[in-house]
Every structure is written in C-alpha cells, then in structure tokens.
N, C-alpha and C positions, 0 to 999 in steps of 0.2 A: 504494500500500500504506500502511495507517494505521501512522502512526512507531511510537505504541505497541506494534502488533501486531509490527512487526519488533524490535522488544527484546526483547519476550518470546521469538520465534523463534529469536532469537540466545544468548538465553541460555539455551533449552533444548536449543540446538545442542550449545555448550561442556557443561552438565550431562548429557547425553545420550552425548556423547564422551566424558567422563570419567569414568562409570560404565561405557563399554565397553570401558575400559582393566582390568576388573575380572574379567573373562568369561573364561574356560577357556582360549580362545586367544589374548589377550594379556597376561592378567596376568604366566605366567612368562617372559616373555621381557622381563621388564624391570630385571629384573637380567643377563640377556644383554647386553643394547643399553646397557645401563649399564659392563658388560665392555670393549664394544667399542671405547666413547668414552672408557675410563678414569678412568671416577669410582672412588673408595677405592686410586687408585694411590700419591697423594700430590699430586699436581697442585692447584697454586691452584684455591681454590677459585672466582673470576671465571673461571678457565679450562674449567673442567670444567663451570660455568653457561653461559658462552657455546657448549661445543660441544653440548649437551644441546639449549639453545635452534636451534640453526642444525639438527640433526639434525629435530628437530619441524618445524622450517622447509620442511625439506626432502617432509615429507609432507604438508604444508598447502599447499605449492605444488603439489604434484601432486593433490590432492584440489580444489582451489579451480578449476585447469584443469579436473577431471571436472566442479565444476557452472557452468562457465562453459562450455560442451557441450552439459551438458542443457538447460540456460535457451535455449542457442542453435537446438538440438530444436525445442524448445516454439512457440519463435516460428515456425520453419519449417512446421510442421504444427499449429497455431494454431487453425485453426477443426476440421479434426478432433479435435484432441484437446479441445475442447469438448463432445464427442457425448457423449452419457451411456455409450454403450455401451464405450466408451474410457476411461470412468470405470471401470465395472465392471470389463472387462480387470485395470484397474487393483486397483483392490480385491482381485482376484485373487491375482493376483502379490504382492501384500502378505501374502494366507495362506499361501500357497506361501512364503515369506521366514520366515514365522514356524514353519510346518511343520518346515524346515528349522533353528529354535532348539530347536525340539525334539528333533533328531537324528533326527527319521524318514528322513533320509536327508541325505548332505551336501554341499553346494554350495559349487563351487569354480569356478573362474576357468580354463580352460584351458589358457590362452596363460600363465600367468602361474604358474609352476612356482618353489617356496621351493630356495633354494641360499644356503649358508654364506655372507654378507659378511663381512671386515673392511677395519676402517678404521685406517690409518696416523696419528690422530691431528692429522691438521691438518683447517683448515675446509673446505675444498673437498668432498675425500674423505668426510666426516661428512655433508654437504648432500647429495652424491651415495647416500649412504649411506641418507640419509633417503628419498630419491624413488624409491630402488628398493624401501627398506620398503613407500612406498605404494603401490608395484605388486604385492605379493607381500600378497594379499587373499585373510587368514582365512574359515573357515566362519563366525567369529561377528562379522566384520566386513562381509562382503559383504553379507548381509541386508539392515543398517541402512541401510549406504552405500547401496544400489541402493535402499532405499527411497523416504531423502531427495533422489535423482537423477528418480525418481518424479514427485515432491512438486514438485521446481525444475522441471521439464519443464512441470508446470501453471502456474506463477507467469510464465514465461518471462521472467524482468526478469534480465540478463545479471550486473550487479553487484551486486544483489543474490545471489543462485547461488553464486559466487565468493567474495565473502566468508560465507557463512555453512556452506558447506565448508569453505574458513581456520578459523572460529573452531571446528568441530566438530573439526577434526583438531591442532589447541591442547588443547582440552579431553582428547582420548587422549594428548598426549603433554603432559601438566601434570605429572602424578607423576613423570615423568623432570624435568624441569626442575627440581621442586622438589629431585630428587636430585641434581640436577648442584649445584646451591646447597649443601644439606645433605646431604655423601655418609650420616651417619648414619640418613637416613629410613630408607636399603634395608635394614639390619637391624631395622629396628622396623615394617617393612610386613608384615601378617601370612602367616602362610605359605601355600601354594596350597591348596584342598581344596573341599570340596563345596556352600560356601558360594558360589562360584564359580559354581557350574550352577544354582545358586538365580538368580543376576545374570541370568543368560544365558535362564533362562525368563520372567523378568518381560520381559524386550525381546522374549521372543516372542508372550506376553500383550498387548502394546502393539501388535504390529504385525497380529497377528489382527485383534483387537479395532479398530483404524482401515480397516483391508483391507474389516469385516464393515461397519462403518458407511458408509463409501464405498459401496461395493455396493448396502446399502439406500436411500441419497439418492440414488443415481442410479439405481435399479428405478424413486423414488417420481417421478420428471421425465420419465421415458417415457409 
C-alpha cells in the first residue's frame, strides 16, 4: 500500500469518525457518557482527561479487533472476493447502508441490544464501559462501520485494519476527550437539532454514491 495513500486513509478515518460523532444518534449522548465518567463534577481536571481518554480507549479497542477480522476475512476468501461480482454484492450493500441514513428503514444489530451502563469512576470500569459502548451499535453508526469493515475485507493487510479502526473510533470519541480536558466545551457545544440529520445525510450521500461507483467499475471488468 502506497505510505501516502495510507495517511490520507487514516486521516479520513479520524475526520470521518469525528463528524459521526455529530449524527442524530450520537451526538446526544455525549453529555450522557460525559455524566457517566464525571466531567463538570469537580474532579481534576488530568482526571477526568485521562478517564474520557481510556473510555474512547475502550471503543477503539473493540472497533480495531472488528477490523483486524475483517482484514483477516479478506485474506481467507482472497481470490473470491476478487470476482467483480463480489464487488458488486458489495457496492450493494453500501446502498442499502446508505438507504438506511436515510431512514427508509432502520438497521440494527440484533445480538446487540442498548441497556443503561454506569460506571463507578475508576479506570477499569470506564474501559469496560467503553467496549461495551462499542458493542451497542447505533443506526447511524452501523452503516459507516460495516462499511469501512467492507472496505478492510478488500485491503486484507491485518494491521493495517486495526489501526485505522483505532484511529476512526478516536476521531468519535475526540469531543469527549476534548471535554474531559475542558469540562466547559459541553456547555458551549451547540444544542441537538436538525442540523444533525443534515450530518447524517451527507454520510449517506457518500456511501451511495461509493456503493454506485463500485458497482459501475466492477459491471465495467466483466
């Protein structure tokens, strides 16, 4: 993989998570999860950064394991999913992901049912905290995610995968970090509202729109 081409990837990873930190279904819960871990309690403020970061920690290690998975997919089934026709599947599925930013209907994760956490304040429990956030997969997170699980599937390079799920699940949980540093961000981050479903349809413009082009590069090698 050309180094350049992976920087840029990585940093549209991180910019990419960080705008979906903006989306319907998680922007307000970041003052939840900021509840949780106790920022504006009074707590040092190294404190309340270090558990914000271990909390993010906690979802980047379980997001880094999903594409250290997929990449490992990829290799297993390697020359099939070379077929154009696997491409298309693929490109499919990308519209169907983005269908679903639209709310024509919503896609959820079965096994994987949202139930109240709290967290007792120490780092353990905050870590644990985080990994079960990342099991507990939004309608407007699944999309992306299952996208870019997609995407590592074709790449199949294991560490690669891994870390550029790490840095994507950094970049959603950046606004918290930055809150855990500065509890004043949370009252000056603007309030929730329809600007929100604005965020949430451009990612679904994006993922059509790659879904549509795949589809067509791989009709055009048939």
């Amino acid at each position: 993989m050309n180094l350049s081409d992976s920087h840029i990837s990585l940093l549209g990873a991180f910019v990419g998570g960080m705008g979906l930190s903006f989306t319907p279904c998680a922007y307000p819960l970041i003052p939840i999860i900021a509840g949780y871990i106790g920022i504006r309690t009074g707590r040092s403020p190294w404190k309340t950064l270090a558990l914000s970061f271990v909390y993010v920690t906690g979802i980047a290690v379980m997001y880094s394991l999903l594409g250290i998975a997929a990449s490992l997919s990829g290799r297993l089934f390697g020359g099939i999913g070379a077929h154009p026709a696997v491409h298309i599947l693929a490109g499919a599925v990308l519209i169907i992901f983005g269908f679903s930013m639209f709310d024509f209907f919503a896609l959820h994760v079965p096994i994987l049912k949202h139930h109240r956490i709290q967290s007792d304040g120490g780092f353990i429990s905050t870590f644990l905290l985080g990994v079960t956030s990342g099991l507990i997969i939004s309608p407007c997170v699944t999309p992306v995610l299952g996208s870019i699980l997609l995407y590592l599937s074709a790449k199949r390079n294991v560490v690669y995968g891994g870390f550029l799920l790490l840095v994507f699940a950094y970049g959603m949980g950046f606004i918290l970090i930055l809150a855990g540093a500065f509890s004043s961000i949370l009252v000056r981050l603007p309030k929730s509202g329809s600007w929100m479903g604005h965020i949430k349809k451009v990612y679904a413009v994006i993922l059509m729109v790659a879904g549509g082009y795949l589809i067509y590069a791989s009709l055009m090698r048939l």
